[in-house]
C-alpha positions as a Markdown table, in Angstrom:
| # | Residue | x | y | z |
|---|---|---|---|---|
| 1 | Unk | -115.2 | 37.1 | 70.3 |
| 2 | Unk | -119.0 | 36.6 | 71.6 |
| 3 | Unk | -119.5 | 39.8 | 70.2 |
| 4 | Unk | -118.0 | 38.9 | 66.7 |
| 5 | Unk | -120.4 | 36.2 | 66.7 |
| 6 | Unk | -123.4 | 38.2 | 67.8 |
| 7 | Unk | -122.5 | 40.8 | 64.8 |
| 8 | Unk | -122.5 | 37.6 | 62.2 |
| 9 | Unk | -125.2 | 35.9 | 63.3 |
| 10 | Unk | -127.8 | 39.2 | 62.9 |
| 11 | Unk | -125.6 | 39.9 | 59.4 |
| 12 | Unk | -127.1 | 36.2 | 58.3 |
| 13 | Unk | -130.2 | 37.0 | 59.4 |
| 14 | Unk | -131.0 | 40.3 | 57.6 |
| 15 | Unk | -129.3 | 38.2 | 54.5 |
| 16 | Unk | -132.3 | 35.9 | 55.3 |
| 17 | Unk | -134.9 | 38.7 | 55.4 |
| 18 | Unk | -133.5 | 40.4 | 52.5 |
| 19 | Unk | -134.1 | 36.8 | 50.7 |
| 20 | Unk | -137.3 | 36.7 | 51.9 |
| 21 | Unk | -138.7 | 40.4 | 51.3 |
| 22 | Unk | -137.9 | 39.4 | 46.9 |
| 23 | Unk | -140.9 | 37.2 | 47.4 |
| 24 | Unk | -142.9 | 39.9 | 48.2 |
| 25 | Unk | -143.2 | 39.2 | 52.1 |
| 26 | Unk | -143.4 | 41.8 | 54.6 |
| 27 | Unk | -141.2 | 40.8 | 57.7 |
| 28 | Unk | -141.3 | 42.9 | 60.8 |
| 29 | Unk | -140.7 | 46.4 | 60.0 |
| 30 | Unk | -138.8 | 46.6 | 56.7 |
| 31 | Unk | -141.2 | 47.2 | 53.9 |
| 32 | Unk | -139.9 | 46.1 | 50.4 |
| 33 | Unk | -141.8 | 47.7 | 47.5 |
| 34 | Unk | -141.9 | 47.1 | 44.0 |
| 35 | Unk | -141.3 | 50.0 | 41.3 |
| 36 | Unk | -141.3 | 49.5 | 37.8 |
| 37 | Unk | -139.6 | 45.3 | 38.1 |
| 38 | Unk | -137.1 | 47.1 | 40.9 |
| 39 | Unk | -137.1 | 46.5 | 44.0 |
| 40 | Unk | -136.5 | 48.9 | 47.2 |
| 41 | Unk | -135.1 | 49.0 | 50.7 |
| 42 | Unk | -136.6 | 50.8 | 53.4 |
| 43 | Unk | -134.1 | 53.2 | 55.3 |
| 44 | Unk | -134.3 | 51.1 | 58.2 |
| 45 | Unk | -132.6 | 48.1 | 57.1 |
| 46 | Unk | -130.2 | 50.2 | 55.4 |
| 47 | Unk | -129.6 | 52.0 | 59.0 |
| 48 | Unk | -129.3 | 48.9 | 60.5 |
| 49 | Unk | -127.1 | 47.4 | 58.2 |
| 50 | Unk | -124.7 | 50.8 | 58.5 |
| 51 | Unk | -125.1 | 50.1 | 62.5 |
| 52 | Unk | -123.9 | 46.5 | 62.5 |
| 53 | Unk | -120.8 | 47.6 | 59.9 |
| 54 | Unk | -119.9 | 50.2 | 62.5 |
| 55 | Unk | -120.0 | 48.2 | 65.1 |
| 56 | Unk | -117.6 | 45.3 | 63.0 |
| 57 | Unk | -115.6 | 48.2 | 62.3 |
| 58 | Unk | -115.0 | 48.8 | 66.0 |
| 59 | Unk | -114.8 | 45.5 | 66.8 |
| 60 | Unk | -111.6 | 45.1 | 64.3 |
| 61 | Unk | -110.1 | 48.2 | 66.3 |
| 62 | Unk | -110.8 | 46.9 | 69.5 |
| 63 | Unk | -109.4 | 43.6 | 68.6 |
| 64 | Unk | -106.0 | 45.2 | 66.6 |
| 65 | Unk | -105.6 | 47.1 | 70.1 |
| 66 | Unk | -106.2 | 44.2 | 72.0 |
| 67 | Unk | -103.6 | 42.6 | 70.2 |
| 68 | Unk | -101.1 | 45.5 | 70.1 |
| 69 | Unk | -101.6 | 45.0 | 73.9 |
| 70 | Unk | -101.0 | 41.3 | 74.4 |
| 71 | Unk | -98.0 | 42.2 | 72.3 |
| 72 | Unk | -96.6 | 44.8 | 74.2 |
| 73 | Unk | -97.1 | 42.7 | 77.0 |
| 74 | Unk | -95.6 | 39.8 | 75.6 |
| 75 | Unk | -92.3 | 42.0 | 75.4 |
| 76 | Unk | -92.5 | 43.1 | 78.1 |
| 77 | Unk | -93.1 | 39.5 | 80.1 |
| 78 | Unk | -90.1 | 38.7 | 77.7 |
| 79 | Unk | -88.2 | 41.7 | 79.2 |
| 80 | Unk | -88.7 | 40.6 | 82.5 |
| 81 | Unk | -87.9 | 37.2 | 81.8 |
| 82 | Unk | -84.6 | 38.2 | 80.6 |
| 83 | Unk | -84.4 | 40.6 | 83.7 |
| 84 | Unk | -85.2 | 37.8 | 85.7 |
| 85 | Unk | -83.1 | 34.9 | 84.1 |
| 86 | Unk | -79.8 | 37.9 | 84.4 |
| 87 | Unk | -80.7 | 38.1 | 88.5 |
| 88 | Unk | -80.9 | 34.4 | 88.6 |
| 89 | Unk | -77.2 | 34.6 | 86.7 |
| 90 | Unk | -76.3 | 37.2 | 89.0 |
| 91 | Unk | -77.7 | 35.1 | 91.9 |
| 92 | Unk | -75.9 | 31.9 | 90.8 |
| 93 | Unk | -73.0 | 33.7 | 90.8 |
| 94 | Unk | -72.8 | 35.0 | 94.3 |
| 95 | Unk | -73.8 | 31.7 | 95.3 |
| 96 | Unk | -70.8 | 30.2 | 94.1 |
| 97 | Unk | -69.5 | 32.9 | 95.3 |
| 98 | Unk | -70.6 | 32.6 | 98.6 |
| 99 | Unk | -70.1 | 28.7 | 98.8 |
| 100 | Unk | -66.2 | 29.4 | 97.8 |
| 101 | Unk | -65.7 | 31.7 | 100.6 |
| 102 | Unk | -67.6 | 29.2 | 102.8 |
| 103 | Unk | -65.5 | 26.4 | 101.4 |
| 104 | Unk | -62.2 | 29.1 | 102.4 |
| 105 | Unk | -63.8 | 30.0 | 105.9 |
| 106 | Unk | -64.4 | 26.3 | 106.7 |
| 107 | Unk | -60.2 | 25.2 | 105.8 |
| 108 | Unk | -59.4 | 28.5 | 107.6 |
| 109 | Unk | -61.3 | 27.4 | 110.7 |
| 110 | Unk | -59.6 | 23.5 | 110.4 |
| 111 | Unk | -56.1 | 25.2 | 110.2 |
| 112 | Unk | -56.9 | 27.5 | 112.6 |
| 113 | Unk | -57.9 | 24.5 | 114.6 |
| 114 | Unk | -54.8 | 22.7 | 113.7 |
| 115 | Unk | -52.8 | 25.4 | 114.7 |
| 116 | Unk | -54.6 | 25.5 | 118.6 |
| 117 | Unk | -54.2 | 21.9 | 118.6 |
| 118 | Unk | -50.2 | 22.5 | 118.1 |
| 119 | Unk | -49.7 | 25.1 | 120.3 |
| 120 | Unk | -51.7 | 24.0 | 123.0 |
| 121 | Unk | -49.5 | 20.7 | 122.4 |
| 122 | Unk | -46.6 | 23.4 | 122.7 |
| 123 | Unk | -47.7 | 24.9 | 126.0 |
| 124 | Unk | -47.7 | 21.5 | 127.5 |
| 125 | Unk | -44.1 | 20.6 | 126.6 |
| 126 | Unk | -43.1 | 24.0 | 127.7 |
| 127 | Unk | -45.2 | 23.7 | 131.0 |
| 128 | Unk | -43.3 | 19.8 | 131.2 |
| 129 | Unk | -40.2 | 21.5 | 130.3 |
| 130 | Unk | -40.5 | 24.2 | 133.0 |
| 131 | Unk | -41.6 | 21.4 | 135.4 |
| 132 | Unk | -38.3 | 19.5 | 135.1 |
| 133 | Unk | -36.2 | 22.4 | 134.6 |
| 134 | Unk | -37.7 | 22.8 | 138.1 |
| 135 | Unk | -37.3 | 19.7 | 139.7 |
| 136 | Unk | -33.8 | 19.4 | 137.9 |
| 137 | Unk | -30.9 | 19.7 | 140.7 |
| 138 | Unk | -28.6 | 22.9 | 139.9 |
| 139 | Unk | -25.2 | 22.1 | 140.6 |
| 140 | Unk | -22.1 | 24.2 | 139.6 |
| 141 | Unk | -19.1 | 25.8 | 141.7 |
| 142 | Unk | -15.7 | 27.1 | 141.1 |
| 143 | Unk | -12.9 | 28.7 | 143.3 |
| 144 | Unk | -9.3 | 29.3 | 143.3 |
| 145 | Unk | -6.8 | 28.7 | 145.4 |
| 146 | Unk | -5.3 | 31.0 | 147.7 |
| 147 | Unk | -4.4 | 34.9 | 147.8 |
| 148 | Unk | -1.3 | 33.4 | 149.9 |
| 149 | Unk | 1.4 | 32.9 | 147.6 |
| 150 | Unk | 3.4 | 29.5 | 147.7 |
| 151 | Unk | 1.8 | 26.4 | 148.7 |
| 152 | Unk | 4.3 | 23.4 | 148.8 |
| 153 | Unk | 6.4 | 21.2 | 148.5 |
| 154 | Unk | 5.4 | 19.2 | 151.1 |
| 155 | Unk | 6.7 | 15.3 | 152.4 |
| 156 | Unk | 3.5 | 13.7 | 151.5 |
| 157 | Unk | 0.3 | 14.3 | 149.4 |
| 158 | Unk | -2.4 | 17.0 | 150.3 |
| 159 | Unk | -6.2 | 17.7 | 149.0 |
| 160 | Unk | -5.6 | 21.5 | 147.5 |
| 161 | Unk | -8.7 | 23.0 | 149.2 |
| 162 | Unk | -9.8 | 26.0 | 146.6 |
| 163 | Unk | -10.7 | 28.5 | 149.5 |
| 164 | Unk | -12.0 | 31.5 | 146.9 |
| 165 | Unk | -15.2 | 30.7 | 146.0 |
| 166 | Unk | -16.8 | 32.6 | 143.0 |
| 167 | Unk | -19.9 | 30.5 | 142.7 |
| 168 | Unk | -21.2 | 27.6 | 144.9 |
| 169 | Unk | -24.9 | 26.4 | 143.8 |
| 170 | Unk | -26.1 | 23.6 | 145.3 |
| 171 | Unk | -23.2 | 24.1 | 147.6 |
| 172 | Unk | -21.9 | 20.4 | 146.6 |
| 173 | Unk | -18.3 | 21.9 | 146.8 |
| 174 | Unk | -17.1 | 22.8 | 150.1 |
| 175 | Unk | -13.8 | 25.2 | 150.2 |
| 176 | Unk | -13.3 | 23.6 | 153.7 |
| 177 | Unk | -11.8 | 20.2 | 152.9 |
| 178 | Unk | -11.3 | 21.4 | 149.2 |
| 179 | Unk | -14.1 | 18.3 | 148.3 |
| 180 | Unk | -17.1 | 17.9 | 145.7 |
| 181 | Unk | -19.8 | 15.6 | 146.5 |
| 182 | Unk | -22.7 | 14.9 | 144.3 |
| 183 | Unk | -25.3 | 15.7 | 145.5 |
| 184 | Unk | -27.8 | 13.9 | 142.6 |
| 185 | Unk | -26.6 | 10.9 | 139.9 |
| 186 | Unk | -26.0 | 12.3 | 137.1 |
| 187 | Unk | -23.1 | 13.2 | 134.7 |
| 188 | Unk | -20.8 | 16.3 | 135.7 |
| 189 | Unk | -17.8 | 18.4 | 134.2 |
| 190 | Unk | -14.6 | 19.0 | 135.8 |
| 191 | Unk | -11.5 | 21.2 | 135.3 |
| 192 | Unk | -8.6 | 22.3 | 137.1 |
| 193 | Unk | -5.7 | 24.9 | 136.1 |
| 194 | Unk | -2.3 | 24.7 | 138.5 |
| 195 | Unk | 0.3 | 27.2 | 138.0 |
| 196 | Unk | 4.0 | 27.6 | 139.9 |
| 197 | Unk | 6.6 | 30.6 | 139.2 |
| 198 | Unk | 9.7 | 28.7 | 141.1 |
| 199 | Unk | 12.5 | 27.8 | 139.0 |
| 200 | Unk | 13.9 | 23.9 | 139.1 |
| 201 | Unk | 10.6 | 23.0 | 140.9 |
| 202 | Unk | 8.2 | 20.7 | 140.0 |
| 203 | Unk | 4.1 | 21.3 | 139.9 |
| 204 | Unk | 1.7 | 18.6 | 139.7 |
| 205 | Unk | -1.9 | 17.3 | 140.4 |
| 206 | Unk | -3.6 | 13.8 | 140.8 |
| 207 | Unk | -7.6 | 14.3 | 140.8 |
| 208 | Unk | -9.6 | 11.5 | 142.2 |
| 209 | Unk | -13.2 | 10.2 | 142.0 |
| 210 | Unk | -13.5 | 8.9 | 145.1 |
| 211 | Unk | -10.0 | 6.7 | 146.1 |
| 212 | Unk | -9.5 | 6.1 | 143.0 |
| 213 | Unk | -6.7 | 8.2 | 141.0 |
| 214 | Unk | -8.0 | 9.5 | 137.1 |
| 215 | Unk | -5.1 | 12.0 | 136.5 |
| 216 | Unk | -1.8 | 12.9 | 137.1 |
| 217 | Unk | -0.5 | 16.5 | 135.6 |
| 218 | Unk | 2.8 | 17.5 | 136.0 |
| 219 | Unk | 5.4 | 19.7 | 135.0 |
| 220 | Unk | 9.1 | 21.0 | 135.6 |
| 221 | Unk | 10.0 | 24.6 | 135.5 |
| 222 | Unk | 13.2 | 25.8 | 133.7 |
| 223 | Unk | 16.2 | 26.9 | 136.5 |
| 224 | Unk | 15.7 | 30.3 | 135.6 |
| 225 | Unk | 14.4 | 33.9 | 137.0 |
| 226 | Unk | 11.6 | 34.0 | 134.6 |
| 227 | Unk | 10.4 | 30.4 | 134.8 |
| 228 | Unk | 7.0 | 29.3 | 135.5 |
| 229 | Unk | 5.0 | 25.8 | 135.2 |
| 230 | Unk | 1.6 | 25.3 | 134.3 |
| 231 | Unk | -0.8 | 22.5 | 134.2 |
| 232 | Unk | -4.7 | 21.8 | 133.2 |
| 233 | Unk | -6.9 | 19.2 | 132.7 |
| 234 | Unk | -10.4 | 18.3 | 132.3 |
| 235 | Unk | -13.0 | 15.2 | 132.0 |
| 236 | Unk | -16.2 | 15.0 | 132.1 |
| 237 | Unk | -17.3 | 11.4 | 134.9 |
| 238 | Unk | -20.4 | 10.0 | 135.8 |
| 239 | Unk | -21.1 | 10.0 | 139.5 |
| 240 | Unk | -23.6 | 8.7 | 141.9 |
| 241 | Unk | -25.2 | 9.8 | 144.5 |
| 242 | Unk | -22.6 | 10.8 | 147.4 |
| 243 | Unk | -19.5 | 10.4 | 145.2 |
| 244 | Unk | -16.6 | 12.4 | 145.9 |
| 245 | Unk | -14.4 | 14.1 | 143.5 |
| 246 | Unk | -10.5 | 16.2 | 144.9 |
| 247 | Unk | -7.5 | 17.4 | 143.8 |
| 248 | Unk | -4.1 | 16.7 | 145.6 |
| 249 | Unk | -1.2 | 18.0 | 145.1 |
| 250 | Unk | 1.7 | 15.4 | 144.8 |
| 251 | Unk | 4.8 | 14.7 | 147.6 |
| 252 | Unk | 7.7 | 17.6 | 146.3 |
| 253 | Unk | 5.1 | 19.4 | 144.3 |
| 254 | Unk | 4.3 | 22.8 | 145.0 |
| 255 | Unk | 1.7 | 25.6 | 143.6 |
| 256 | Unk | 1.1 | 29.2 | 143.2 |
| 257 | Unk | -1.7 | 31.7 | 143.4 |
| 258 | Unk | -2.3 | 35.2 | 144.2 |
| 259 | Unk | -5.2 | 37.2 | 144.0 |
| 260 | Unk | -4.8 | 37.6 | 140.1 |
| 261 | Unk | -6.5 | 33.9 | 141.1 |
| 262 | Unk | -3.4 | 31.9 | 138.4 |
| 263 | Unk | -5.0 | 28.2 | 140.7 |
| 264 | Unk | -8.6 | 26.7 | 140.3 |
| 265 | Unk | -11.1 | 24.4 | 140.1 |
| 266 | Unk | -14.2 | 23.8 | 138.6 |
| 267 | Unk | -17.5 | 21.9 | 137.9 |
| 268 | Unk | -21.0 | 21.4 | 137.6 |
| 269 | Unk | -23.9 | 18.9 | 136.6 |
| 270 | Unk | -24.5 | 18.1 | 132.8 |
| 271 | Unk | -27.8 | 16.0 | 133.3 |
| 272 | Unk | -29.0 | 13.7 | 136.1 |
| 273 | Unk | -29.7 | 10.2 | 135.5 |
């Protein structure tokens, strides 16, 4: 642009000279001579004037390129721009991205922390559980009668003592005097199965928790070869500590059992209390 301005302002001033040289003034080095009322140019000014309109003539190229230039730029700043606005869309989207699977790391780490929460609450009730399953009495026994045969009638009542033991734990039953005593308050289940193969006899049982009489089974058998009584029972009684539980059998009662084991008794702790 300066030189734009440099090339105008020397075209304005040769304009001047040229005004001045038709008065008949000589300026500098240009010589204007008149011929027959007509008026030359020396080849100087002429040169110089064909100087200064090749150097305008340049300066419009150099000023089209420039601006062939500042456009290509331009695109291509606007290229880049679009480039650059397409990453940042790109950019915005793997953010969100990102933040979601943040978001779904951060719910996964609160269930997963949930989940330790509820199982370590878990493990404690199993480790309680295990601790009073521990410290919880085991009771339970059962035996049968007698590999003997007979037993009975007798004149007065007698405590059946169940001499076969198949399982004594806790060893509250003793086959000895054929009585259970609890060893823990608590709850506890009791059966009992009599059997008798005399004809026109009578079988029977009176089980007691303590002195105290809670059943009386009885039964006749039929007079014949093939007869045979049975009776059975059961009740589940809540005992304390050092309570005794029997069977008897009854005054002109008898009983039966063999090693096929027909005669027995039974029991063991629910819960304690």
């Amino acid at each position: 642009m300066r030189t734009a301005a440099a090339l105008l302002a020397s075209l304005l001033c040769l304009t001047w000279t040229w005004a001045q040289g038709e008065s008949g003034e000589v300026i500098g080095n240009a010589n204007i001579q008149e011929d027959g009322g007509k008026r030359n140019i020396s080849p100087d000014i002429w040169a110089e004037l064909k100087e200064l309109r090749d150097m305008a003539i340049e300066q419009k190229v150099e000023l089209r390129n420039s601006k062939s230039k500042i456009e290509k730029l331009e695109q291509e700043n606007t290229a880049v721009q679009a480039r650059l606005s397409g990453s940042e869309s790109k950019n915005a989207v793997l953010e969100a991205r990102m933040s979601s699977s943040e978001i779904e790391v951060e719910e996964l780490k609160r269930e997963n922390a949930v989940l330790e929460t509820r199982m370590s609450s878990s493990e404690i009730e199993v480790e309680e559980l295990k601790r009073e399953n521990a410290d919880r009495p085991k009771v339970a026994f059962s035996a049968s009668l007698t590999d003997a045969g007979h037993v009975g009638p007798f004149n007065t009542d007698i405590t059946l003592k169940f001499s076969k033991v198949f399982t004594n734990i806790g060893q509250a039953y003793s086959p000895t005097t054929g009585i259970f005593t609890a060893p823990v308050r608590g709850v506890y289940y009791f059966r009992f199965t009599l059997r008798d193969n005399r004809a026109s006899s009578w079988i029977g049982a009176k089980l007691y928790h303590n002195d105290e009489r809670l059943m009386l089974n009885d039964d006749y058998s039929t007079p014949t070869s093939y007869a045979y009584a049975i009776v059975a029972n059961a009740l589940a009684l809540q005992l304390e500590k050092g309570d005794v539980v029997r069977i008897d059998l009854g005054a002109s009662h008898g009983v039966f059992d063999d090693s096929n084991d027909h005669t027995t008794f039974s029991g063991f702790l629910l819960f304690p209390l």
